[in-house]
NUTOR-338422 format. One record per residue: residue number from 1; x, y, z of N, C-alpha, C in turn. Coordinates in pm, whole numbers. Layout:
! NUTOR-338422
num | n.c1 | n.c2 | n.c3 | ca.c1 | ca.c2 | ca.c3 | c.c1 | c.c2 | c.c3
NUM | X | Y | Z | X | Y | Z | X | Y | Z
...
This chain:
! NUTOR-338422
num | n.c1 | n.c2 | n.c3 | ca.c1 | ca.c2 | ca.c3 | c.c1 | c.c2 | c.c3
1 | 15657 | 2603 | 17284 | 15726 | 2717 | 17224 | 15642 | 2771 | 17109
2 | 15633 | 2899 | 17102 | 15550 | 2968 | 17016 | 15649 | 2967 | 16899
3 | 15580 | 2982 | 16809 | 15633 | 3049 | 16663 | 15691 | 3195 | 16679
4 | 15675 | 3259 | 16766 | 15709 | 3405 | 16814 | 15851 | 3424 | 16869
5 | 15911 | 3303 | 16902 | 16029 | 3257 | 16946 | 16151 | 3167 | 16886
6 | 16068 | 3136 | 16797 | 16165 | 3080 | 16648 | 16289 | 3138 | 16576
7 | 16221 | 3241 | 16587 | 16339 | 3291 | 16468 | 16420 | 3442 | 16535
8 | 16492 | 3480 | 16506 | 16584 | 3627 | 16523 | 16611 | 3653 | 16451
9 | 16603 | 3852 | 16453 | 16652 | 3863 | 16370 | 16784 | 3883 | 16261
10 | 16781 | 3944 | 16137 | 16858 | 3901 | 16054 | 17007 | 4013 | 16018
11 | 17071 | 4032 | 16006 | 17162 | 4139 | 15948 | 17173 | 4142 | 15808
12 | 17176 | 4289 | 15827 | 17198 | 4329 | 15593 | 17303 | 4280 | 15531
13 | 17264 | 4201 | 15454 | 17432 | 4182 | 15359 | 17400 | 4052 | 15321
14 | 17361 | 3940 | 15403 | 17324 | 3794 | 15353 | 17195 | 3757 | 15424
15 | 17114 | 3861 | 15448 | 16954 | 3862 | 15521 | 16893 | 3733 | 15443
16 | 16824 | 3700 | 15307 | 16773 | 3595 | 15240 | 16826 | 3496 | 15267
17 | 16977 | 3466 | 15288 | 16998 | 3306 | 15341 | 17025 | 3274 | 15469
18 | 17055 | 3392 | 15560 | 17042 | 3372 | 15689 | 16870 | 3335 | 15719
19 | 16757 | 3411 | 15674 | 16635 | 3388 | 15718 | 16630 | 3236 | 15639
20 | 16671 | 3214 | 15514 | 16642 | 3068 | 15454 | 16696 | 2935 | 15587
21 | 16821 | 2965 | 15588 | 16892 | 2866 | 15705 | 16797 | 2884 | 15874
22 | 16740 | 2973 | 15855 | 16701 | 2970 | 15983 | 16583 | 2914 | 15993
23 | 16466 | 2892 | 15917 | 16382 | 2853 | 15841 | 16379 | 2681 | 15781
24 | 16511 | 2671 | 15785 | 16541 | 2566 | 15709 | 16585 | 2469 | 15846
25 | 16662 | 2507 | 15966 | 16669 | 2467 | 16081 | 16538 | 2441 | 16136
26 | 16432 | 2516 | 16123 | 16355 | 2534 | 16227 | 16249 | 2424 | 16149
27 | 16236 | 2359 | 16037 | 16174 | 2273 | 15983 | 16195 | 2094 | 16025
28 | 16389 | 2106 | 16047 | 16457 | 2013 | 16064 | 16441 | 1952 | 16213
29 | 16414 | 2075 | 16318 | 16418 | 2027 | 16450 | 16265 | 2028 | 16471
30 | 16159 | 2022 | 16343 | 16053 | 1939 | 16397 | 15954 | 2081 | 16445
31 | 16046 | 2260 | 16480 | 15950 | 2326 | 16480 | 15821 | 2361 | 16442
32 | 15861 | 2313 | 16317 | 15720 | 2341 | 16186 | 15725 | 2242 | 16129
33 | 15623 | 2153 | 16108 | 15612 | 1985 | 16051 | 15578 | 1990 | 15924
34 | 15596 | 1872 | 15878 | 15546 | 1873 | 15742 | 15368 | 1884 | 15713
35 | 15335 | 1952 | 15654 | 15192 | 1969 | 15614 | 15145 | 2170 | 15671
36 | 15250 | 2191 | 15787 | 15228 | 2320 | 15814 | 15202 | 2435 | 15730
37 | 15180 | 2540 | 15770 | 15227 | 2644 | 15735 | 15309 | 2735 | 15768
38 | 15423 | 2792 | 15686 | 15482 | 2915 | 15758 | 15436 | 3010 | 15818
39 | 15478 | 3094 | 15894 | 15401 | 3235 | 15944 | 15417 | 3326 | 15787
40 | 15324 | 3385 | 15782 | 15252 | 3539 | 15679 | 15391 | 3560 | 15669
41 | 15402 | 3601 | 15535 | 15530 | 3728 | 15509 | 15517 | 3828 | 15631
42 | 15369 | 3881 | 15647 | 15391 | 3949 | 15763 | 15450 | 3950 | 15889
43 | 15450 | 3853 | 15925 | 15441 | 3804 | 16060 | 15651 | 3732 | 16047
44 | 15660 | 3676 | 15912 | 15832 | 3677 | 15890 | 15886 | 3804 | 15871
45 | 15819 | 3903 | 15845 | 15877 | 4046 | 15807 | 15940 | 4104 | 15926
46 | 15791 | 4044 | 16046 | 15821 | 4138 | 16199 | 15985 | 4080 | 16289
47 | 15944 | 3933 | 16292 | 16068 | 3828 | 16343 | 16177 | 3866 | 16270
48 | 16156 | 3837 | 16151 | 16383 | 3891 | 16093 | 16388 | 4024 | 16066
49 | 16303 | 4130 | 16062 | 16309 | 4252 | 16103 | 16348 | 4301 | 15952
50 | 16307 | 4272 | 15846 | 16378 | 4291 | 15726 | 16230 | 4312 | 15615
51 | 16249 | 4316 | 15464 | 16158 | 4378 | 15399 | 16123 | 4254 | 15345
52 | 16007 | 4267 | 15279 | 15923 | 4158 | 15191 | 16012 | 4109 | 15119
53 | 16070 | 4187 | 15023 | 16177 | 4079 | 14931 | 16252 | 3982 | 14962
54 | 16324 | 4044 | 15065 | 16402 | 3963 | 15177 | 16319 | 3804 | 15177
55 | 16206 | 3866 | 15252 | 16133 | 3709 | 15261 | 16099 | 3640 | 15105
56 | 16041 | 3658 | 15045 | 16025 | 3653 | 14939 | 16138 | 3583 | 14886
57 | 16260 | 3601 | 14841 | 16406 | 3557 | 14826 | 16423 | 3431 | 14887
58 | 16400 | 3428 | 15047 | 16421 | 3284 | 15101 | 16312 | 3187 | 15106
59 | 16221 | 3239 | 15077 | 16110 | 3140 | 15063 | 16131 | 3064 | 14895
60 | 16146 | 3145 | 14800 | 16181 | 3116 | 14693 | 16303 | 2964 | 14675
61 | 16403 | 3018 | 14776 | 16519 | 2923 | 14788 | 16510 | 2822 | 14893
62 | 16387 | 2811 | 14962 | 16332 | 2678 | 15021 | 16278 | 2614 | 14950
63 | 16199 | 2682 | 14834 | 16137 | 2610 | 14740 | 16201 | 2565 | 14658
64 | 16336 | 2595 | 14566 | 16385 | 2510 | 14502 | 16461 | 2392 | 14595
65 | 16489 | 2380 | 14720 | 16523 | 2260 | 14763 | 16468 | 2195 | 14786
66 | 16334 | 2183 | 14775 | 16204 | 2128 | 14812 | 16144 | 2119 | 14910
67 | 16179 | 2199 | 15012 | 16145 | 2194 | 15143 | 15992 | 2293 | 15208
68 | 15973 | 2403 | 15098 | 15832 | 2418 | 15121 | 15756 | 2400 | 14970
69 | 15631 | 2426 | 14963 | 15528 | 2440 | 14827 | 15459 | 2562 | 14885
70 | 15426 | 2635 | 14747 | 15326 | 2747 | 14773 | 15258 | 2675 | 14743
71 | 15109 | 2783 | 14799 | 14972 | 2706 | 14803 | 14891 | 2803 | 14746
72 | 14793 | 2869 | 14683 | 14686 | 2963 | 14629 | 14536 | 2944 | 14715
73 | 14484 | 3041 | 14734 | 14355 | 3024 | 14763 | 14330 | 3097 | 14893
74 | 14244 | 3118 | 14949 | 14186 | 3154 | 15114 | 14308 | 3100 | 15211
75 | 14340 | 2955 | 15194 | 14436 | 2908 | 15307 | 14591 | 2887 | 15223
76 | 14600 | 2973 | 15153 | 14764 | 2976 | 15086 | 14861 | 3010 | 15144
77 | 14989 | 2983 | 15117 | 15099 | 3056 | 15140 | 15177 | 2945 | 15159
78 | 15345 | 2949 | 15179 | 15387 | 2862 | 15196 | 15421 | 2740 | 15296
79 | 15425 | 2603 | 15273 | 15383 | 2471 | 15329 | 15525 | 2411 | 15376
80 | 15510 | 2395 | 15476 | 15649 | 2241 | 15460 | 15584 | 2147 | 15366
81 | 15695 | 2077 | 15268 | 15632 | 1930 | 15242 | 15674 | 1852 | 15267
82 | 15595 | 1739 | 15265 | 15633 | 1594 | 15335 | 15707 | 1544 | 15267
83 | 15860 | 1488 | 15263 | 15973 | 1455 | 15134 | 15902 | 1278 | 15157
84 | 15887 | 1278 | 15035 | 15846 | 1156 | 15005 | 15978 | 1020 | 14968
85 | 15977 | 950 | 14984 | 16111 | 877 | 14990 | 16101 | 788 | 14807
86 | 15938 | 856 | 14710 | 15977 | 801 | 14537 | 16008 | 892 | 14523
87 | 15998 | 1040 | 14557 | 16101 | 1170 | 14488 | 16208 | 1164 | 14541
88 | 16268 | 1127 | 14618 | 16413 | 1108 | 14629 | 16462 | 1012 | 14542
89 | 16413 | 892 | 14541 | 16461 | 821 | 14459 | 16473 | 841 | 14291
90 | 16379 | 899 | 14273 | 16348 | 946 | 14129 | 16454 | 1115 | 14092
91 | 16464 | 1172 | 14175 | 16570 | 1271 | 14190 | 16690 | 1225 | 14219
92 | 16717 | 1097 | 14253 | 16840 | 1041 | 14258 | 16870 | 985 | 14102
93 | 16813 | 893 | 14098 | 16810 | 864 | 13982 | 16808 | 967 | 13818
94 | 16755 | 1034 | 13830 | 16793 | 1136 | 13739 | 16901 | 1203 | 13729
95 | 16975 | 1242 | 13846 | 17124 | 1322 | 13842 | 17197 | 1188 | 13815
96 | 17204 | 1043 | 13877 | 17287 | 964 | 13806 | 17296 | 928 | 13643
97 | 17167 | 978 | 13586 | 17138 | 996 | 13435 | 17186 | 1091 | 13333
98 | 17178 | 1216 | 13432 | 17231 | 1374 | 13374 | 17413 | 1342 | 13396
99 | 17450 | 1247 | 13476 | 17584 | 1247 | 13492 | 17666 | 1134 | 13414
100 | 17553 | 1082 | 13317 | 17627 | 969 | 13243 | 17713 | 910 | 13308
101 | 17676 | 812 | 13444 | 17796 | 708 | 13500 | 17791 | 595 | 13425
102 | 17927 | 548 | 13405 | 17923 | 398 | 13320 | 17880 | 357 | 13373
103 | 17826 | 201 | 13315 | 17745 | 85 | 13375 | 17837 | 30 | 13436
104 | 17964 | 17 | 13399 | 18091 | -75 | 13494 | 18048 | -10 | 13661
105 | 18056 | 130 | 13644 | 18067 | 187 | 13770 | 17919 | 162 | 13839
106 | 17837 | 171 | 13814 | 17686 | 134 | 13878 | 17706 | -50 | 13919
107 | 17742 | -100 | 13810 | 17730 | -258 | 13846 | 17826 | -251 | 14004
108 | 17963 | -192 | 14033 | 18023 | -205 | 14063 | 18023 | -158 | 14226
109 | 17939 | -44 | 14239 | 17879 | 37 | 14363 | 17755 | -74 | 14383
110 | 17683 | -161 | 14291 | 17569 | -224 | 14346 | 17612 | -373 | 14388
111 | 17751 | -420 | 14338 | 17792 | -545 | 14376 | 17808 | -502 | 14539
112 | 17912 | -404 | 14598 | 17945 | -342 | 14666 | 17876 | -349 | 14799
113 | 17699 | -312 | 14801 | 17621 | -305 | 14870 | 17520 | -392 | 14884
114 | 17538 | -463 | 14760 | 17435 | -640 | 14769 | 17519 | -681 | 14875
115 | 17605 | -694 | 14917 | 17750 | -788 | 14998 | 17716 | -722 | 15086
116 | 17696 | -635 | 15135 | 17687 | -518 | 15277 | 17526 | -591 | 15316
117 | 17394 | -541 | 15206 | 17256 | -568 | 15235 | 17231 | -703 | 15260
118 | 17328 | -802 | 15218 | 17322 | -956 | 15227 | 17328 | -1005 | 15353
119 | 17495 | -959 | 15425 | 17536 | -995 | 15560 | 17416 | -932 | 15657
120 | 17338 | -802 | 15600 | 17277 | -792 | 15709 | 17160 | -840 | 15733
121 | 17097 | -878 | 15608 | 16988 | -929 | 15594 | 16939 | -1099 | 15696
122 | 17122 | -1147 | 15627 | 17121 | -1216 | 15716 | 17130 | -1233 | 15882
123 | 17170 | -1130 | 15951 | 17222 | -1134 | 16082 | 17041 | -1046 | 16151
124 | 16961 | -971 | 16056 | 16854 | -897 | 16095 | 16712 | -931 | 16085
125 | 16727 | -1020 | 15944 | 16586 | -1050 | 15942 | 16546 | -1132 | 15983
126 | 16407 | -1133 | 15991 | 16312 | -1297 | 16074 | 16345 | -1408 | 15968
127 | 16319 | -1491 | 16001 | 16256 | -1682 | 15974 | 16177 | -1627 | 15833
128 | 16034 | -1580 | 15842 | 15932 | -1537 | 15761 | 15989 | -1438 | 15695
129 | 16061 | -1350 | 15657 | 16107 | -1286 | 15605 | 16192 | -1303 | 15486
130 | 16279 | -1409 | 15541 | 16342 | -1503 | 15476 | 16282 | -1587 | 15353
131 | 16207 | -1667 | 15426 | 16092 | -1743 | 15346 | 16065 | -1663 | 15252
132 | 16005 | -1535 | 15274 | 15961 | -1497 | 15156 | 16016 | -1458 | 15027
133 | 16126 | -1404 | 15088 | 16270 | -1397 | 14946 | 16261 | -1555 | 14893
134 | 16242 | -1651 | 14939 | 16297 | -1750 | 14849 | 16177 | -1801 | 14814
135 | 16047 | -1761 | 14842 | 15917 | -1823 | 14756 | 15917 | -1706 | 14578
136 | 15961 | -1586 | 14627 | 15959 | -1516 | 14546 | 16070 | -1510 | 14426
137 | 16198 | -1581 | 14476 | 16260 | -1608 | 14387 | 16230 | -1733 | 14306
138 | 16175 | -1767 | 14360 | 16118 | -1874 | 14348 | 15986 | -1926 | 14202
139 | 15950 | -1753 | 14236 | 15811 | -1721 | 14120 | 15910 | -1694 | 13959
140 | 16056 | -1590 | 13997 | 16095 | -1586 | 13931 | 16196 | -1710 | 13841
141 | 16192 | -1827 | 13904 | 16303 | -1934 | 13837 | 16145 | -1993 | 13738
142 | 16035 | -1973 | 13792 | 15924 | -2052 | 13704 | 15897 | -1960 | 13575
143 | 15933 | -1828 | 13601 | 15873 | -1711 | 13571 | 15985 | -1733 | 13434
144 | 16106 | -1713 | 13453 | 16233 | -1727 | 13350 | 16173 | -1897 | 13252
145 | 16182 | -1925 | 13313 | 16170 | -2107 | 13250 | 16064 | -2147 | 13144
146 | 15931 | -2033 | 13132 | 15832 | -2073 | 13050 | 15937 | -1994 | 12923
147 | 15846 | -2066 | 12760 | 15940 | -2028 | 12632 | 15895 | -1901 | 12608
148 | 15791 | -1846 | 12649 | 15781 | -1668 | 12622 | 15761 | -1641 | 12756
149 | 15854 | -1568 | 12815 | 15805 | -1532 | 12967 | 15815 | -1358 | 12908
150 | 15740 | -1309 | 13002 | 15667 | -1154 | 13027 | 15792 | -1091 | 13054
151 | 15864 | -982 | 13003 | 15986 | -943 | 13026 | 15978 | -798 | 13126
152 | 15807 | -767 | 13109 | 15752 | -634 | 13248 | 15784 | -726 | 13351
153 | 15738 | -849 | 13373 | 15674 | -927 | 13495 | 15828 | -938 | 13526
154 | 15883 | -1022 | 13441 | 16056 | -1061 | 13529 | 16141 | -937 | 13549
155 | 16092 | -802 | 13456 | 16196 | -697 | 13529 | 16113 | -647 | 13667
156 | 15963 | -668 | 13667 | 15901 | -668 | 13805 | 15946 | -701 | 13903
157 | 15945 | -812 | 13896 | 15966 | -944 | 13980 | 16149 | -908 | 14023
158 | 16233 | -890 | 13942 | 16364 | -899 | 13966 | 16420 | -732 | 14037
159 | 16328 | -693 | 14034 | 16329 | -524 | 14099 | 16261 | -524 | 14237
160 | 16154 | -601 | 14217 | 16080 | -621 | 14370 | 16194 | -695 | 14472
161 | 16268 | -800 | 14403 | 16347 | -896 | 14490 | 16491 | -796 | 14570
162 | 16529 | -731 | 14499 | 16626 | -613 | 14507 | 16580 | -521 | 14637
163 | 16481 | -458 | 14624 | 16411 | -382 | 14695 | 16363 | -446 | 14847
164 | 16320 | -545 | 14777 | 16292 | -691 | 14925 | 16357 | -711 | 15034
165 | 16496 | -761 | 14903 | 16635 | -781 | 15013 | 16658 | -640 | 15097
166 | 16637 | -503 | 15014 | 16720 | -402 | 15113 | 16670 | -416 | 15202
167 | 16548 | -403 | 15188 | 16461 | -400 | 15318 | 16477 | -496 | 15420
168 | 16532 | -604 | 15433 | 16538 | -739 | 15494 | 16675 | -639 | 15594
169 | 16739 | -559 | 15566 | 16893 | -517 | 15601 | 16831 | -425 | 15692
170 | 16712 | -403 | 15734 | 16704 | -298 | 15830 | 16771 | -165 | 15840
171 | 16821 | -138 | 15715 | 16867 | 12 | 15699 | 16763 | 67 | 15644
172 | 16733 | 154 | 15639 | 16626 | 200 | 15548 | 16696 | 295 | 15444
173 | 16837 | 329 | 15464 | 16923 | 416 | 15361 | 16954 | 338 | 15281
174 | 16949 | 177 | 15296 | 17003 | 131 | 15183 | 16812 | 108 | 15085
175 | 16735 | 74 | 15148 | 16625 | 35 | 15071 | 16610 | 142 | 14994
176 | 16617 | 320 | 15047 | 16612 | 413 | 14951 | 16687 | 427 | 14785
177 | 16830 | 395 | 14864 | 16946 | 386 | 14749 | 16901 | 267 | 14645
178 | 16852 | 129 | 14682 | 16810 | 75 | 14632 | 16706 | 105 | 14549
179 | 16637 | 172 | 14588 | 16497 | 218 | 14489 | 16565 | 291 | 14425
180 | 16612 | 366 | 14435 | 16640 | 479 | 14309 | 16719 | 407 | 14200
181 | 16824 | 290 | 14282 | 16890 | 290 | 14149 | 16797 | 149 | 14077
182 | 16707 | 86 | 14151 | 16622 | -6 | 14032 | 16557 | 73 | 13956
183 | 16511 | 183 | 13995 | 16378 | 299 | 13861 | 16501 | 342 | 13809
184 | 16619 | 352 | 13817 | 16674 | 450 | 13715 | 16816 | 334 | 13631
185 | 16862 | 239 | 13683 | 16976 | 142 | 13612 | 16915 | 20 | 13642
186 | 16945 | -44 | 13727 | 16949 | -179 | 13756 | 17082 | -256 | 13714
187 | 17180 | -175 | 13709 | 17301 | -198 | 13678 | 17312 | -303 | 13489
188 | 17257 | -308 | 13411 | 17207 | -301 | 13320 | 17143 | -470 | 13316
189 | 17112 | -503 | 13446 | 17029 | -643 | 13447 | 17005 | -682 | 13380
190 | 16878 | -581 | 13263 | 16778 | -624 | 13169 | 16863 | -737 | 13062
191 | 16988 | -706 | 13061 | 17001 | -736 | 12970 | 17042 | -878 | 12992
192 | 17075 | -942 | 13097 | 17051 | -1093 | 13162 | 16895 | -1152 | 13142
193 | 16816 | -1089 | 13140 | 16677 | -1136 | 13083 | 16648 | -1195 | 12941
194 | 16731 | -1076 | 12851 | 16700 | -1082 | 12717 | 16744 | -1195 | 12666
195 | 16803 | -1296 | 12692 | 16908 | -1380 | 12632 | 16827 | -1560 | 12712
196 | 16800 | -1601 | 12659 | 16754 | -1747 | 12721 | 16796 | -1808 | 12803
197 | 16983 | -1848 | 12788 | 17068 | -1909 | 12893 | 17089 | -1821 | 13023
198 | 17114 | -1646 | 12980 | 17142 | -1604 | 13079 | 17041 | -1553 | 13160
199 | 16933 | -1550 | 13157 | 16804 | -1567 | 13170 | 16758 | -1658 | 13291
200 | 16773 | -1810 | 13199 | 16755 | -1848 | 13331 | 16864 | -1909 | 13437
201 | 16990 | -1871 | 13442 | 17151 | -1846 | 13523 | 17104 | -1765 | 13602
202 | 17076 | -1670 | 13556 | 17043 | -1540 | 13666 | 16899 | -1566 | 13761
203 | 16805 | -1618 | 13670 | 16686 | -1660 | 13821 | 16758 | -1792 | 13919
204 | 16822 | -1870 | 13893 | 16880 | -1977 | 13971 | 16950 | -1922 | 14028
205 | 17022 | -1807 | 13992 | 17134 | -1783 | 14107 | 17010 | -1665 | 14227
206 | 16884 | -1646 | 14200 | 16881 | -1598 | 14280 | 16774 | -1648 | 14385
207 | 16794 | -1758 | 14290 | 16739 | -1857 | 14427 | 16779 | -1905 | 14497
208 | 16903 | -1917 | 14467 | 17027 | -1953 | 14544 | 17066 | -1894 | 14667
209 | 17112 | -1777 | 14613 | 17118 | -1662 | 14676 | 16970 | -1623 | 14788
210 | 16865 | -1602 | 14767 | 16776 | -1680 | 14855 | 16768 | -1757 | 14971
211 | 16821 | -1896 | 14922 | 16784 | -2007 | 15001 | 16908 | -2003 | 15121
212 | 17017 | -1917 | 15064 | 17153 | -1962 | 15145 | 17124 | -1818 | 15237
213 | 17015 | -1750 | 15220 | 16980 | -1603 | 15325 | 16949 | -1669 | 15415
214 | 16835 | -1784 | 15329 | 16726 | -1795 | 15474 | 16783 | -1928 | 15579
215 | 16909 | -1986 | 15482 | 17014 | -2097 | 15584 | 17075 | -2028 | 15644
216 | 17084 | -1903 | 15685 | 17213 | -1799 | 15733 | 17326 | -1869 | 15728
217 | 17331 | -1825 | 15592 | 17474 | -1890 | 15556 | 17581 | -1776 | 15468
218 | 17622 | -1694 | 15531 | 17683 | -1560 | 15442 | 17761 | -1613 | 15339
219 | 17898 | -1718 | 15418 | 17978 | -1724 | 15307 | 17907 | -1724 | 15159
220 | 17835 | -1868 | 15132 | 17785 | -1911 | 15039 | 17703 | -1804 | 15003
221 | 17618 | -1726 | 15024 | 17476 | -1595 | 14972 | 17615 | -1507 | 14938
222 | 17736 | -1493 | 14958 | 17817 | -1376 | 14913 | 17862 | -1427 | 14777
223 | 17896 | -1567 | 14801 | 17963 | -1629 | 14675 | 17870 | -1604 | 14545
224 | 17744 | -1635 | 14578 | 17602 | -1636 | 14482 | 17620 | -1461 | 14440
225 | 17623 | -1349 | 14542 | 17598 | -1238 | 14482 | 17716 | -1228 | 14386
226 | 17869 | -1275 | 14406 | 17986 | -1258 | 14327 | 17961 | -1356 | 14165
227 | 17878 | -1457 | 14164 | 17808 | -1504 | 14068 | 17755 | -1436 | 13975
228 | 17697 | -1352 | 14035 | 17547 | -1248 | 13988 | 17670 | -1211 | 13892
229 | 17798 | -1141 | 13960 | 17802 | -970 | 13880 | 17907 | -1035 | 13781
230 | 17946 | -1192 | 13831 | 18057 | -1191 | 13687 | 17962 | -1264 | 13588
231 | 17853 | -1294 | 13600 | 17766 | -1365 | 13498 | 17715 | -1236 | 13454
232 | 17687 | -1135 | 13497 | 17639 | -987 | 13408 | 17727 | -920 | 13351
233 | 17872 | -913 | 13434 | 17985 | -890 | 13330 | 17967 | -955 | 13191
234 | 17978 | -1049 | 13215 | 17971 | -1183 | 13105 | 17874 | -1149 | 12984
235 | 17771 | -1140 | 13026 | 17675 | -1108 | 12975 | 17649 | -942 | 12900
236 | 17713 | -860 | 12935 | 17721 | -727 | 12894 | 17832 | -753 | 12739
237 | 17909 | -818 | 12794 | 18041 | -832 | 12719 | 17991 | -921 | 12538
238 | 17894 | -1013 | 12621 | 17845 | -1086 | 12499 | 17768 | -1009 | 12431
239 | 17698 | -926 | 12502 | 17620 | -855 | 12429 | 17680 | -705 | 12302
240 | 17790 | -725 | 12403 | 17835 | -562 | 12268 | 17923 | -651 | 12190
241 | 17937 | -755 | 12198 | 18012 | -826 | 12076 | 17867 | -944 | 12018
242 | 17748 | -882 | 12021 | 17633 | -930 | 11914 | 17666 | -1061 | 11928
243 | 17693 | -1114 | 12031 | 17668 | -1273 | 12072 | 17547 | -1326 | 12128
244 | 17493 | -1230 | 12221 | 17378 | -1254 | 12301 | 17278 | -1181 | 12274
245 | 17156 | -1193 | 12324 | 17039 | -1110 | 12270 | 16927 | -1266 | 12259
246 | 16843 | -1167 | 12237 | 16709 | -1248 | 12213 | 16666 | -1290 | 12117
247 | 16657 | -1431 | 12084 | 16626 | -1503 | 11962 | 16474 | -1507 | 11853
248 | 16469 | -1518 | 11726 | 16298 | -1512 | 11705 | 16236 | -1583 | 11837
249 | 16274 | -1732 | 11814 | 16165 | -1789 | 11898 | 16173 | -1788 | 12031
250 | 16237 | -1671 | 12072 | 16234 | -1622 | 12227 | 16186 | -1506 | 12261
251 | 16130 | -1461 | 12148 | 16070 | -1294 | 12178 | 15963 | -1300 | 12268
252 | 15999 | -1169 | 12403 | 15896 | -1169 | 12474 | 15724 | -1118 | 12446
253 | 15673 | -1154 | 12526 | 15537 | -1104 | 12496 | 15538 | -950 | 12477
């Protein structure tokens, strides 16, 4: 199918978002791929039968959804782009920022879907797969346990394991959701790091949590994630009543 056969044309009155939607279809079913180019204003002028502005207008409003980039030069004009799955996440993460959600409510949507990413992890992933969640939690129970541990490395380490597991669930909607919300909350984790006891509670439980993946053993890996969120409750709670926190001789590197 030619590009000559794409599109029809448009009627006066909502011409810019009929050509946008049509445009915006014809990207979706794979007509025009990512890295392409659109046809010339010219050549969109002839197909929706309408004036430059017109085009101009919907190209504009593909571009704020992100669905094309202009380009400058000899080979310019506008591009599909390839949606990258860290700008989603990072655009996710920012509107959950601009929307000030409590931390109750983030902890509470991420208990939610650890329990969902768990069962499946267990019923989907390999033997080796497995293994590797629990060597890696594994880095982190050694990682918590030294008297100055690296507090980049364990929020590393405890963001990689997150991300790990989604991925183990064979959704790939949850590994996305997952990324966005480790770069932008982490349901306020960090603050299970900062504190010595809860510190290292939280790497044991997620070795735990771990070891009972790679036993396919749901009950018990659900019990461990229900661990997690009332020991971070716990832990949030101590913290706004200046109980918990990080001691001189526990300051991280």
């Amino acid at each position: 199918m030619t590009r000559k056969t794409i599109f029809t044309p448009v009627q006066i009155g909502r011409a810019g978002e009929d050509i946008a939607l049509q445009i915006e279809a014809a990207i979706f079913e794979e007509k025009i791929l990512p890295g392409e180019r659109l046809p010339s204003e010219r050549e969109l002028q002839a197909q929706f039968q309408c004036g430059r502005g017109v085009i101009r207008e919907a190209v504009r409003a593909l571009k704020q959804k992100g669905l094309v980039e202009i380009r400058k030069g000899a080979k310019g004009g506008a591009y599909v782009k390839q949606i990258e799955v860290a700008t989603v996440s990072e655009s996710l993460a920012l509107f959950l920022k601009q929307q000030h959600i409590e931390p109750a409510h983030i902890s509470e949507f991420r208990e939610s879907i650890d329990r969902v990413i768990t069962v499946l992890a267990i019923a989907r992933a390999g033997a080796a797969e497995k293994q590797e969640l629990v060597k890696e939690a594994e880095k982190l129970v050694e990682l918590a346990g030294r008297s100055q541990p690296d507090k980049n490395k364990l929020a590393g380490l405890d963001r990689k394991l997150n991300i790990q597991l989604a991925k183990m669930s064979g959704n790939p909607v949850f590994e996305w959701v997952m990324d966005a919300i480790q770069h932008g909350f982490s349901s306020n984790d960090y603050a299970l790091y900062e504190d010595n006891e809860y510190r290292q509670n939280t790497a044991a439980n997620w070795s735990e949590t771990a070891r009972r993946i790679a036993e396919n053993d749901p009950t018990r890996a659900l019990n461990s994630i229900s661990a997690h969120y009332t020991l971070l409750q716990r832990c949030v709670a101590a913290v706004a009543n200046g109980t918990a926190g990080p001691k001189k001789e526990e300051a991280f590197n």
